[in-house]
N, C-alpha and C positions, 0 to 999 in steps of 0.2 A: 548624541548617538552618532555613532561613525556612519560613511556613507555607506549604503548596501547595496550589495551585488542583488539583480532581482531570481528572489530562489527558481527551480525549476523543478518541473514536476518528474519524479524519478519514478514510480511506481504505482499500481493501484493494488488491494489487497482484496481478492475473492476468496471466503471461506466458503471450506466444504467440507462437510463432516466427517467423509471418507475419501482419501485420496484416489487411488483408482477409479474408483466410479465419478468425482468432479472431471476428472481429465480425460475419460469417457467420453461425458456430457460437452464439456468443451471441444473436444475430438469432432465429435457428430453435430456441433451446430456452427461450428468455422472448418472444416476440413484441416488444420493446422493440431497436433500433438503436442502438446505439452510435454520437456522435457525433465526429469526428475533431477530438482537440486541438491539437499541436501536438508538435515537435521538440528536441529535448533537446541542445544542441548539446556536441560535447566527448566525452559519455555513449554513442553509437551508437544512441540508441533516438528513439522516438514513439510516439505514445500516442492512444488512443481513450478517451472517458469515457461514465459512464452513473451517472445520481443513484441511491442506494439508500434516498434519505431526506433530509429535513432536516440540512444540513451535513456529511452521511457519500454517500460514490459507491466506484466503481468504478475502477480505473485496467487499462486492458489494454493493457501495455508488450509494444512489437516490439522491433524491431531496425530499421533507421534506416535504408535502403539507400542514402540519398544520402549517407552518413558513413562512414569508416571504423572498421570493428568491430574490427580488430586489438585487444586486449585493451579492451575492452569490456565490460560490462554488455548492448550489444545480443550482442557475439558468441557469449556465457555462451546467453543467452537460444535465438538463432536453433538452436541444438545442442540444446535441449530437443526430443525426441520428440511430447510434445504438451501443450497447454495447461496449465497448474498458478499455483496460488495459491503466493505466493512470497514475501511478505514482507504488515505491515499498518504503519500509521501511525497515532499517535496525535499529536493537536494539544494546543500545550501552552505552556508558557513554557519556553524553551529554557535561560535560566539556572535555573532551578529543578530541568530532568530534571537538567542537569550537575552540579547539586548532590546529587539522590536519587543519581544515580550514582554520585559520589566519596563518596558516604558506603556504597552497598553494595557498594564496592568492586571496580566495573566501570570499565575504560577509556573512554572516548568521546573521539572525533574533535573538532576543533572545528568551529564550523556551518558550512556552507557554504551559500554564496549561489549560486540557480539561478534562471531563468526561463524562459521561451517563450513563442511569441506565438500567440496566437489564430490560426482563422480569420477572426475580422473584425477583427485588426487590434490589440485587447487585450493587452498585454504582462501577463503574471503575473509576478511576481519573491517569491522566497520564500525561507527558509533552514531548511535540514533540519541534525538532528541522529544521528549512528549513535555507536554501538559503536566504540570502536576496532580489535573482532575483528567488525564485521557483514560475512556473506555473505545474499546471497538462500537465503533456507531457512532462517533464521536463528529460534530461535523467540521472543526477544525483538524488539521493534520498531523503527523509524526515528522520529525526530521532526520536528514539522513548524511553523513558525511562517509565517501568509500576508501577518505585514507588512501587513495594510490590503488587499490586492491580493483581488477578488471571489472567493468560495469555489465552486472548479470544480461544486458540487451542484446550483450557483442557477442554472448556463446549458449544463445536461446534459440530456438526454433523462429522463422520468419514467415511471412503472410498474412498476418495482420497489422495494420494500423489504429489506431486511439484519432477517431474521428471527430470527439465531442465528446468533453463529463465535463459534469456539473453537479455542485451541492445545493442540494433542497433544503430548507427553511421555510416553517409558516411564519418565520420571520426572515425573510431574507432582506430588508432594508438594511437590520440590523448585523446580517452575517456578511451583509456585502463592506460595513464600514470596520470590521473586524478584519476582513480581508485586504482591505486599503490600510490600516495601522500596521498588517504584519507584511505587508507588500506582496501577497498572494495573486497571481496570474489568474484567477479562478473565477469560472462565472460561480455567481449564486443566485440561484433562483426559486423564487415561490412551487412551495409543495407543502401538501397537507400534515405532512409528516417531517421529519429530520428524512435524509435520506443522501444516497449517490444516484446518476444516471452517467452510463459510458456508453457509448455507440462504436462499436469496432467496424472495419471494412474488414472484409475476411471473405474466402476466395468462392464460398457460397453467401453472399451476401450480407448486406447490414444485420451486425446481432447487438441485441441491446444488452447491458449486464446493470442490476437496479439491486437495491438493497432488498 
């Protein structure tokens, strides 16, 4: 296995079943606005960002109403009761995860190419990397290569920072040696549940976001 760059964490993914109203909810418990990105075409969904830092943000995935949801990623979503952290992304070189993966003995997809276009006009085109078994809730990650294409953190709204996340495991002995095979920067820690915790600093105070 070639030597690897250790990945980085790019993103965390909050869904919310209706877009206006999550960036609302975000609005009123960090004083920071979420900015509207752009449509996912194919996928059902849309998305709103908000920087949590140098080259790390936010992503708050809807459900897409000019699209059809029929098995979907938005339809999955719009059925959530209410807002949750659902997956996170680490930026990386995508032949290198697929290599820590074939060597711990994890399936992955091959990458796929996606984009969407700004509101002014920007196309982002990018390709992600999953699991061959990933669902949202998943407590391992997605990957992310941006191809050149400007990193969503540098033209998002700023005031928060990503203070602390962490994945939950009523096994986490075992999610922490998953995490040392894939070379994951990532605490993992005991909870009764599979799960995320992020702790943001925002300009009304620490807010937590939990699965």
């Amino acid at each position: 296995m070639p030597d690897a760059v250790v990945p980085e964490l790019d993103h965390l993914v909050w869904a919310v079943p209706d877009l206006e109203q999550g960036c609302a909810l975000f609005a009123s418990l960090t004083g920071v606005a979420p900015a509207t990105g752009g449509s996912h075409p194919g996928l059902g969904t849309r998305n709103a960002l908000v920087s949590l830092g140098p080259d790390v943000y936010l992503e708050l995935l809807a459900p897409d109403p000019q699209q059809d949801l029929a098995g979907t990623g938005g339809e999955w979503i719009a059925a959530l009761p209410a807002p949750r952290l659902v997956a996170y992304c680490m930026r990386g070189d995508l032949d290198q995860v697929a290599a820590r993966l074939k060597h711990a003995g994890i399936a992955a997809a091959e990458p796929r190419a996606m984009q969407r276009t700004r509101p002014d006009g920007v196309t982002l085109r990018w390709r992600v990397l999953t699991m061959g078994s990933f669902l949202w809730g998943s407590t391992l990650p997605f990957w992310i290569d941006w191809q050149g294409s400007p990193h969503p953190s540098r033209s998002t709204p700023t005031g928060c920072t990503l203070e602390r996340f962490a994945v939950l495991s009523p096994e986490a002995e075992l999610l922490a040696r998953q995490h040392d095979a894939l070379g994951l920067p990532i605490a993992a820690e005991g909870g009764a549940a599979p799960g995320f915790l992020a702790c943001l600093a925002t300009p009304r105070g620490p807010v937590w976001l939990t699965q």
